[in-house]
C-alpha positions in Angstrom: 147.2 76.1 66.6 146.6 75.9 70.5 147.7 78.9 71.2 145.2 80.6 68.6 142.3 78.7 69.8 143.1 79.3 73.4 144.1 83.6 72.3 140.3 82.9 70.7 138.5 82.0 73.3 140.0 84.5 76.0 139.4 87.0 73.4 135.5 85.7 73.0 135.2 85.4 76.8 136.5 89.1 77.1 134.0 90.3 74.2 131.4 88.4 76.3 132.3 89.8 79.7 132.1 92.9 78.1 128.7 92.9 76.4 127.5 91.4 79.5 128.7 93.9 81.8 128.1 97.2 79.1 124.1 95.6 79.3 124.2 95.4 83.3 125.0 98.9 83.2 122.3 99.9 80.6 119.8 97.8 82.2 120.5 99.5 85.7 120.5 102.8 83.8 117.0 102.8 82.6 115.9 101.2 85.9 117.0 104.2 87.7 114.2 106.6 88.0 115.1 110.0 88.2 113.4 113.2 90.2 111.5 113.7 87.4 109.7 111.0 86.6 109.2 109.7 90.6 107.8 113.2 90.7 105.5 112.4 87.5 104.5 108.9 89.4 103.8 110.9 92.4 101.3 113.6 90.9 99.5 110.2 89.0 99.3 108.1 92.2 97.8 111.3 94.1 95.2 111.7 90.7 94.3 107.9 91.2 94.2 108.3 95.3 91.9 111.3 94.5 89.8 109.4 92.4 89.4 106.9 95.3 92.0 103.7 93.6 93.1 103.8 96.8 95.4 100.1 95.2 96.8 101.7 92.3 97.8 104.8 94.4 99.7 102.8 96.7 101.5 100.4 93.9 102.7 103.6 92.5 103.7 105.6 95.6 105.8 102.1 96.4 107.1 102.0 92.8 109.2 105.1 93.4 112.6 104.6 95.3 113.7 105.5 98.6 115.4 108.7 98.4 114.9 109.8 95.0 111.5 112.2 96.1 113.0 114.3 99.2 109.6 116.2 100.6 106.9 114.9 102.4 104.4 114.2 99.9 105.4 110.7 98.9 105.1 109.3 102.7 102.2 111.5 103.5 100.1 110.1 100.3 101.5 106.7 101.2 100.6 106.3 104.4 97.0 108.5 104.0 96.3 105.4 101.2 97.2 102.8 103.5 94.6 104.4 106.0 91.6 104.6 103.0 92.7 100.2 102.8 92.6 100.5 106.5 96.6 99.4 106.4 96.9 101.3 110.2 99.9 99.5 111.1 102.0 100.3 108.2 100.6 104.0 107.7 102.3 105.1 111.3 105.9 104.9 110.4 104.9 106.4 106.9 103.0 109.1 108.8 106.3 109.4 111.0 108.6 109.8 108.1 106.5 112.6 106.7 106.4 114.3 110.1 110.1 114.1 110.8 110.4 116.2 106.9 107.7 118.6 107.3 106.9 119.0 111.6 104.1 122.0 111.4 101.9 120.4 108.9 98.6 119.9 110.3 97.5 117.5 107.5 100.0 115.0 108.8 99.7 115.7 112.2 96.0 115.2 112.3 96.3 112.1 110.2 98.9 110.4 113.0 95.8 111.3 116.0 93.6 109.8 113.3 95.8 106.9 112.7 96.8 105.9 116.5 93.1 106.6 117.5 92.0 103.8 115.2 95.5 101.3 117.1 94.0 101.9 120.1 96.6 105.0 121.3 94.3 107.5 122.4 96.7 109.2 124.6 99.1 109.5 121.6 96.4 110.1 119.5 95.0 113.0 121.5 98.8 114.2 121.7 98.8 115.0 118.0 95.3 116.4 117.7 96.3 118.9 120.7 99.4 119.5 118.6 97.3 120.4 115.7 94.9 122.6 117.6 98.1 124.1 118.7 98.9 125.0 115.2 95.7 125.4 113.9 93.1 126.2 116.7 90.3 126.8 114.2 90.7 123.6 113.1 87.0 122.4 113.8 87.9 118.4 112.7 91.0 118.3 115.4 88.6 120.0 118.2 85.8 117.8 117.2 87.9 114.3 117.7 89.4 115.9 120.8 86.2 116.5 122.2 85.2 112.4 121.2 88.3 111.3 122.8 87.2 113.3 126.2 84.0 111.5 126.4 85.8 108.2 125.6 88.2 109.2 128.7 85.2 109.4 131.1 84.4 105.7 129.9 87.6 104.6 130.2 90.1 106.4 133.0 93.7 106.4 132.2 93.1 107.5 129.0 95.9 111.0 129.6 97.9 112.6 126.9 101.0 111.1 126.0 103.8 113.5 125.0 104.8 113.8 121.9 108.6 112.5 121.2 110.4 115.5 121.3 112.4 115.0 118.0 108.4 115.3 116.0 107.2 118.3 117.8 110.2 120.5 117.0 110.0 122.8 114.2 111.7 123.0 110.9 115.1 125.0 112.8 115.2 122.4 115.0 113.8 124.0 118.4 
């Protein structure tokens, strides 16, 4: 009789490990978001950052997983939100990220000058509106800044252009 009570319970135990372990793996299947549905989250966060729920937008741009959206858009939208809540701090790296996967957009190059103007980096700041221009020299909002930064400059000397790390100002083939 002991050995059929002990052959039970090992035999329960195993049923149990396995029920336990076969739910594990179904609850971390359906937590997995796939490319299509971070993609779906994406297009609603930018519909509610376009309808100015600038804290919805950002809870649903941080809902989606590292890795699992592989453009630009997700660290661009996540960092311009954290500029509308005034978040400057944590919109730079964002703004970085999005930079390092797209280098010749102007939208995210004019939102880093915009970004390290309001920290206080005006030479960085200027850096990235020049690259803009650079791209873009009609664009009249770069120029404009550029032009606000120069008077600022007179103000305060020492106020120069600082470089832009080399690795952000290369193109997309890597020169």
């Amino acid at each position: 009789m002991k050995i059929l009570g002990r052959n039970l319970i090992v035999a329960l135990a195993l049923v149990a490990a396995f029920a336990i372990g076969g739910g594990f793996y179904l609850y971390n299947e359906e937590q997995q978001m796939t490319e299509q549905q971070a993609s779906a989250s994406l297009d609603q966060g930018i519909a509610l950052f376009r309808e100015k729920k600038y804290p919805e937008a950002l809870a649903l741009f941080q809902s989606i997983p590292d890795g699992v959206i592989k453009d630009w858009h997700l660290p661009y939208y996540t960092a311009t939100t954290q500029v509308m809540l005034k978040d400057y701090e944590s919109a730079a790296p964002k703004l970085e990220e999005a930079l390092a996967l797209n280098p010749q957009e102007t939208q995210i190059l004019f939102e880093l000058g915009v970004v390290y103007y309001k920290l206080g980096k005006l030479g960085l700041s200027k850096g990235y509106f020049s690259s803009v221009i650079e791209i873009d020299p009609t664009n009249a909002d770069a120029k404009g800044l550029m032009d606000i930064m120069t008077n600022l400059e007179r103000e305060q000397p020492g106020g120069n252009v600082e470089p832009i790390p080399q690795q952000e100002k290369n193109g997309a083939d890597g020169n």
